[in-house]
C-alpha positions in Angstrom: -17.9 40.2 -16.7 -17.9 36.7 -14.6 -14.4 36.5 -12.8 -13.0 33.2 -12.3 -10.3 33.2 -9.7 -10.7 29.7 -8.0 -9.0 27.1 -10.0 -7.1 25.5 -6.8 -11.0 23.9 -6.0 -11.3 23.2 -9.5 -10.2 24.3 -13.1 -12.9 24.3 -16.1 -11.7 21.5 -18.6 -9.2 22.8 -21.3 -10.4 22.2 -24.9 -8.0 19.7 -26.0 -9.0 17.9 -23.1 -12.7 18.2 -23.9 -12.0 16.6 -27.4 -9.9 13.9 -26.1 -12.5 13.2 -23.6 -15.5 13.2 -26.1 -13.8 11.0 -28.4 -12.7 8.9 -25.6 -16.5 8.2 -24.7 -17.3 7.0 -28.0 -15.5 4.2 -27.6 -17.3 1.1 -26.0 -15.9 -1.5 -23.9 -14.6 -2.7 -20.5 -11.0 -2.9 -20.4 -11.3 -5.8 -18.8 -13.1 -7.8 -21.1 -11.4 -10.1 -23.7 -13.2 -8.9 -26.6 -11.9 -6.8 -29.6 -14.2 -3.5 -27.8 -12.6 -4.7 -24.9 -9.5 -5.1 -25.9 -9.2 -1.6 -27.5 -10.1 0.2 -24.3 -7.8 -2.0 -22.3 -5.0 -0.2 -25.1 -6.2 3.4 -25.0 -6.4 2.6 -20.6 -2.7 1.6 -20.5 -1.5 4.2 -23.5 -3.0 6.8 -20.9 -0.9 5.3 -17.8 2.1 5.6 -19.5 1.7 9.2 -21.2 1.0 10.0 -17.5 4.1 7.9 -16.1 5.9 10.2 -18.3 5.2 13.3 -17.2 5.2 12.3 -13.6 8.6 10.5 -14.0 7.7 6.8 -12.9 7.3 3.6 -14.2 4.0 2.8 -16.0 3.0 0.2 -13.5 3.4 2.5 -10.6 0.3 4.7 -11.7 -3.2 3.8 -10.1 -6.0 4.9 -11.5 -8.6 6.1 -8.5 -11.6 8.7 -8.5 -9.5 11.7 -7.7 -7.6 13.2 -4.6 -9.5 12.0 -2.1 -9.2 8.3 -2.7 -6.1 8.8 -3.7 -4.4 10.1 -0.3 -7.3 8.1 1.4 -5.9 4.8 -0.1 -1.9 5.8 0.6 -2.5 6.1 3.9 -4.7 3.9 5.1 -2.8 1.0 2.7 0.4 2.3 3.8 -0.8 2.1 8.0 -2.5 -1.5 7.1 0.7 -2.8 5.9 3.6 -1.7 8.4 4.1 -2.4 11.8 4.6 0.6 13.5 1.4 2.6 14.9 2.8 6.4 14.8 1.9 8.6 11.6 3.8 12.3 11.1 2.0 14.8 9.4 0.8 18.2 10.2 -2.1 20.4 11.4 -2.0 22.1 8.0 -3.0 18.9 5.3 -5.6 18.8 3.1 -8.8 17.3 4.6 -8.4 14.5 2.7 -5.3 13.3 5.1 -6.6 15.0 8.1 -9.3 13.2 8.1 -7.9 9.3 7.0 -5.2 10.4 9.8 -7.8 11.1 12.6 -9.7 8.2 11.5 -7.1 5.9 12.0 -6.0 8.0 15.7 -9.6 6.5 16.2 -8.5 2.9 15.7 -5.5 3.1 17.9 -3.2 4.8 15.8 -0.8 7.5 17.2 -0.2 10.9 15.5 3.0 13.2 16.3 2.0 16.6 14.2 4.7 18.8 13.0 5.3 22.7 14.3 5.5 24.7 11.4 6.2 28.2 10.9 4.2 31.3 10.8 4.9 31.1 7.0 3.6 27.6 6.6 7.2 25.9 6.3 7.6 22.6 8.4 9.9 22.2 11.0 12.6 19.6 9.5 14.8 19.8 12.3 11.5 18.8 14.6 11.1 15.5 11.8 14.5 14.7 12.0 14.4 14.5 15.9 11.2 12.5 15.5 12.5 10.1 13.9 15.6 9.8 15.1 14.2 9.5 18.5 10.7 6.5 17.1 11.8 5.1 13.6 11.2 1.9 14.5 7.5 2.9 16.1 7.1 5.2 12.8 4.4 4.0 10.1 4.9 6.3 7.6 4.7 10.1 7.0 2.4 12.2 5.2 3.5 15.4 4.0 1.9 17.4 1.5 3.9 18.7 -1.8 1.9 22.5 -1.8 -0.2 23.3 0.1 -3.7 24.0 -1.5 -4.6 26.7 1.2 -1.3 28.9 0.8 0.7 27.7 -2.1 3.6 26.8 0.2 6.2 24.6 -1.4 7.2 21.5 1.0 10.9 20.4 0.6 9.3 17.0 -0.5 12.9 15.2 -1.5 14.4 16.5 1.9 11.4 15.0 3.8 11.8 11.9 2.4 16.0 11.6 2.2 15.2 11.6 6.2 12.6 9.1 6.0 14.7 7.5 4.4 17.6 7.4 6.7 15.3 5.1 8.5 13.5 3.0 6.4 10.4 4.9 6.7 7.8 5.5 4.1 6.7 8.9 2.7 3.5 9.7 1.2 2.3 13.1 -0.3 -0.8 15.0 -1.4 0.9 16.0 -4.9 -2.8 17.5 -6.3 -2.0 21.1 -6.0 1.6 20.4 -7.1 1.1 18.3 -10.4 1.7 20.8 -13.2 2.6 23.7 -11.4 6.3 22.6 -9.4 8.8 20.1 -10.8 7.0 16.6 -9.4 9.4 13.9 -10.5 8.3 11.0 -8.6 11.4 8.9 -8.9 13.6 11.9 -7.7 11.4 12.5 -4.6 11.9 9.1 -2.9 8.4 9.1 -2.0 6.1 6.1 -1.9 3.4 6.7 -2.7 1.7 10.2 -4.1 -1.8 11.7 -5.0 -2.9 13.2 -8.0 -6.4 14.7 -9.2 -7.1 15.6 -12.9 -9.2 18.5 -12.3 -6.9 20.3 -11.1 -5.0 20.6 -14.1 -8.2 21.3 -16.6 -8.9 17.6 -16.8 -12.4 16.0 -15.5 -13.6 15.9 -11.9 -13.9 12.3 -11.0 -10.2 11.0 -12.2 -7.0 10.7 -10.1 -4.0 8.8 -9.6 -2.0 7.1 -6.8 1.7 6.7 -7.8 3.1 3.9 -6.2 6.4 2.8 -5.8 7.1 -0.3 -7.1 8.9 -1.1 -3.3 5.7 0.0 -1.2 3.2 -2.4 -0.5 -0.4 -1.6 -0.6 -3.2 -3.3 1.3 -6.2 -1.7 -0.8 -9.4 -0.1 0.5 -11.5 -2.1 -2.3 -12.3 -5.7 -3.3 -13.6 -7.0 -6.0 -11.6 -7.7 -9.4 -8.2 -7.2 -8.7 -8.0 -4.3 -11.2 -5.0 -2.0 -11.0 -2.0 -3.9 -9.2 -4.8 -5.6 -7.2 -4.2 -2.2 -5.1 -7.4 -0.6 -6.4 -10.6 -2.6 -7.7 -13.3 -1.5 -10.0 -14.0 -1.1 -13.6 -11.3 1.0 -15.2 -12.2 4.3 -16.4 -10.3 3.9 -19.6 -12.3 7.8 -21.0 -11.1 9.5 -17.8 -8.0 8.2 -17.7 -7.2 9.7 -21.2 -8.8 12.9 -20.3 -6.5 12.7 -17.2 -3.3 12.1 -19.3 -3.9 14.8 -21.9 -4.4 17.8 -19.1 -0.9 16.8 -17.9 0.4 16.7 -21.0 -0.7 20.0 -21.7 1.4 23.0 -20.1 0.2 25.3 -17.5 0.9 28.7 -17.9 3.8 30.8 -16.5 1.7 32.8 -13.7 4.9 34.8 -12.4 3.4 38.0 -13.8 -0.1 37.5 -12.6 1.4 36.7 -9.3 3.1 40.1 -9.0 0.6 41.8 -10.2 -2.3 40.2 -7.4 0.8 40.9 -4.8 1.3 44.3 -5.4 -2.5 45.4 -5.8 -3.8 43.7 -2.7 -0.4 43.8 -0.7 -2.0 47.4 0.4 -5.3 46.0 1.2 -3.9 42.3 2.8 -1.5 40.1 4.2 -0.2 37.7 2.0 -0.1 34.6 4.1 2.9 32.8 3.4 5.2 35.7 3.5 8.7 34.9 1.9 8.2 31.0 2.0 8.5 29.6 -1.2 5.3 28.4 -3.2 3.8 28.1 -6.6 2.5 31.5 -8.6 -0.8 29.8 -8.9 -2.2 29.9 -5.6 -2.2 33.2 -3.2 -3.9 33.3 0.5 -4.5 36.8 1.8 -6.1 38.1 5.5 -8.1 41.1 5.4 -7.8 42.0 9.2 -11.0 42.4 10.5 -13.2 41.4 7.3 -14.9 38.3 7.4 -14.4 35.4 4.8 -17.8 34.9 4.3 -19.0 38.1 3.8 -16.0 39.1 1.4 -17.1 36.0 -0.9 -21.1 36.9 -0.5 -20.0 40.1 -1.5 -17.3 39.1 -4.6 -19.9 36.6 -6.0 -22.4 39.5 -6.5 -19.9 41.0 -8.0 -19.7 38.0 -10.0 -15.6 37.3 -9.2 -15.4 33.7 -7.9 -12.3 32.9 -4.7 -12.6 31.1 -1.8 -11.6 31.2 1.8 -9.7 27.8 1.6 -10.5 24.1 0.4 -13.7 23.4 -1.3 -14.0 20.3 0.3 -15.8 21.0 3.9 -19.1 20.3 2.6 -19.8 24.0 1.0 -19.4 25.5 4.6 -17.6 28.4 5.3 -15.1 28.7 8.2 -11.7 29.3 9.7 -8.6 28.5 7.7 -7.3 25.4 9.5 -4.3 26.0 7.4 -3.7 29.6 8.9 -4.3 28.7 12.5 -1.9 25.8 12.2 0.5 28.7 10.9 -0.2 30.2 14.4 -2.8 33.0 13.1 -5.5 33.8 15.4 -9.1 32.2 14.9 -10.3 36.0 13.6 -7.2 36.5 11.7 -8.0 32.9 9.8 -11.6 33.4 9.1 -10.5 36.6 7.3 -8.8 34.7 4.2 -9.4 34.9 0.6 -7.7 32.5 -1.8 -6.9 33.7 -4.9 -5.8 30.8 -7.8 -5.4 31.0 -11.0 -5.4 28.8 -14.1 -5.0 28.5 -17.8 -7.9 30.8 -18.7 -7.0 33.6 -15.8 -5.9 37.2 -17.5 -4.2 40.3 -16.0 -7.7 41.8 -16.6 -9.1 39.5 -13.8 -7.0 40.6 -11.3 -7.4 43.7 -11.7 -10.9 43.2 -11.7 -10.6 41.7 -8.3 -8.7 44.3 -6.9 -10.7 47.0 -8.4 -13.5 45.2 -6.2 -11.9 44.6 -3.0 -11.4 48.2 -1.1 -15.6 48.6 -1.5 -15.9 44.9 -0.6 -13.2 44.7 2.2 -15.0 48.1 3.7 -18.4 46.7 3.6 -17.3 43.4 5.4 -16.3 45.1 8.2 -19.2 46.7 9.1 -21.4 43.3 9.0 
C-alpha cells in the first residue's frame, strides 16, 4: 500500500478540480484578444478572480494571477522594496526559501535585513518587532512574515504583525501558501499588503498562484511586456489554471484534528514534535528523531513506500538541515533529524498508522548508518 503523507510539498489534484481543469482546456482563446474565443476566456479568467476574491476575502481586482508561490512572494517583495524608500526589510531566519532567498538577494543590492528571534517553538518575538520598529520606521521597507510555517505548521499572529506595522505606516507582506485553506486567511481583516498563494497546495495544479494586493500598495512588477494583470504582472493569462485554481479553494479541506492526535500520540514516544504547544494548523506536523538521520529515515520510508519529507521540497531535491529548526535554536544534528508529516484530502487514519507501524524498525536502522 503506497502512503502518501507529503501534501505540504504538494497535494495530488482533487477530482472536481481535474474536471474543471479539463474542461477549462477545451476552451481556446487568449484572454486578451478581442475576439468572441477571446472574449470567452477573458470571462471564465475574471469569473475565476472573483470566486477566488471570495474565498480569500478581497476585492476582485486585488488578486494577481502569477505561476505559484515563488513568484508570488518573489514579486511582493522585490515590488514592495522597489517602491518605498526605506532600505531595512524584517523577516526571519525561519521563511520559506522563497523569501529567504528574494530577501538575501536584495541584502546583496544594498539592502539591510534585521531578522527576528523567535522561540524554541517557532513563535516570533513581537515584543522584538515592536521595538524594531519603534526604534527604524521611517528606515523600514516593509516586513515579510510568513502566515504558517510550511516546515512546522506554526500559526503567525499575522493581524497582530501587521496592526504594528501599521502603527507606522509600514507595509506587511506574507507567504499565505501553507495557510490558504487550512487557517481563517481573510485578507482584508489581516491588514496585510500584499500575500502569496499557490494552487497546488490545496489539490489544484502545480503552476498557478496568486498575489493579493491591496488596492493601497504599489507594486513595481518583476515583468514587462503587456501590462496584463494591474500592469503588476505581465504575460499571457492562464485563464484554464486560474479556474482550476478557484475551484480547489472553493472546495473544503478536511477537518484533520483527529488525524493530528492520532500522528501525535503514536510517534510522541518515538519523537519530538517540533513546535511544542505553539499554535499551528492539524495539517502539517515536524518531528526529530534524536540521533536518526533525515535522509536515511526517508531512504528508508520510501522503500517502504510511505512518502514525508525532512522540510521544504524546494532546495533543489537535496536533503539537509532544517533551516526552520535551527532558526528555532535546535542544534545542526537535532535539525537534520526531522521528518514532516502533512496531510491532505485523500490522507486516512490507516496511513498514519501505517507510518507509525514503520517508524520504530526505520528510526532503529537510521541510527546505526
Amino acid at each position: 500500500m503506497t502512503v502518501y503523507l507529503d501534501h505540504a510539498a504538494t497535494s495530488p489534484l482533487r477530482p472536481e478540480v481535474l474536471a474543471a481543469y479539463t474542461d477549462a482546456l477545451q476552451l481556446v482563446g487568449n484572454p486578451s484578444a478581442i475576439h468572441s474565443a477571446g472574449q470567452a476566456a477573458r470571462a471564465m479568467l475574471e469569473e475565476a478572480r472573483e470566486r477566488i476574491a471570495a474565498v480569500v476575502g478581497c476585492d476582485r481586482n486585488e488578486v494577481i494571477f502569477t505561476s505559484g508561490g515563488t513568484e508570488s512572494n518573489n514579486l511582493g517583495i522585490k515590488g514592495l522594496f522597489a517602491k518605498r524608500d526605506g532600505n531595512l526589510i524584517i523577516t526571519s531566519a525561519a521563511e520559506h526559501h522563497a523569501v529567504l532567498d528574494a530577501v538575501e538577494h536584495l541584502e546583496k543590492q544594498g539592502a539591510e535585513v534585521h531578522w527576528l528571534s523567535m522561540t524554541d517553538e517557532g513563535v516570533i518575538d513581537l515584543d522584538e518587532l515592536s521595538r524594531v520598529l519603534e526604534k527604524r520606521h521611517r528606515e523600514t521597507a516593509f516586513v515579510a512574515l510568513m502566515w504558517v510555517n510550511n516546515e512546522t505548521g506554526v500559526i503567525t499572529p499575522i493581524a497582530e504583525v501587521a496592526a504594528l506595522a501599521a502603527q507606522y505606516g509600514v507595509p506587511v507582506h506574507s507567504d499565505g501558501v501553507a495557510a490558504f485553506g487550512h487557517t481563517e486567511t481573510n485578507f482584508a481583516a489581516s491588514g496585510l499588503a500584499t500575500m502569496a498563494l499557490a494552487a497546488h497546495k490545496l489539490g489544484g495544479p502545480v503552476g498557478v498562484g496568486a498575489l493579493i494586493v491591496s488596492r493601497a500598495t504599489e507594486l513595481v512588477p518583476l515583468f514587462h511586456g503587456g501590462g496584463q494583470e494591474r500592469s503588476i504582472r505581465a504575460g499571457t493569462m492562464n485563464a484554464a489554471g486560474a479556474t482550476a485554481f478557484a475551484t480547489a479553494a472553493e472546495t473544503p479541506q478536511p477537518d484533520f484534528v483527529a488525524l493530528e492526535e492520532l500522528a501525535v500520540q503514536l510517534i510522541s514516544p518515538l519523537g519530538k514534535l517540533t513546535r511544542g504547544n505553539a499554535p499551528g494548523v492539524p495539517n502539517i506536523l515536524s518531528f526529530t528523531f534524536e540521533g536518526a538521520s533525515g535522509e536515511s529515515m526517508l531512504f528508508l520510508l520510501d522503500q517502504a513506500e510511505i512518502s514525508v519529507s525532512n522540510g521544504s521540497a524546494c532546495t533543489a531535491g537535496v536533503a539537509r538541515a532544517s533551516h526552520v529548526l535551527i532558526a528555532m535554536g535546535f542544534s545542526e544534528a537535532d535539525a537534520s533529524s526531522a521528518l514532516r508529516i502533512s496531510f491532505g484530502p485523500q490522507t486516512t487514519a490507516e496511513d498514519v498508522k501505517a507510518l507509525a507501524e514503520a517508524l520504530p524498525k526505520v528510526v532503529a536502522t537510521a541510527r546505526k548508518i
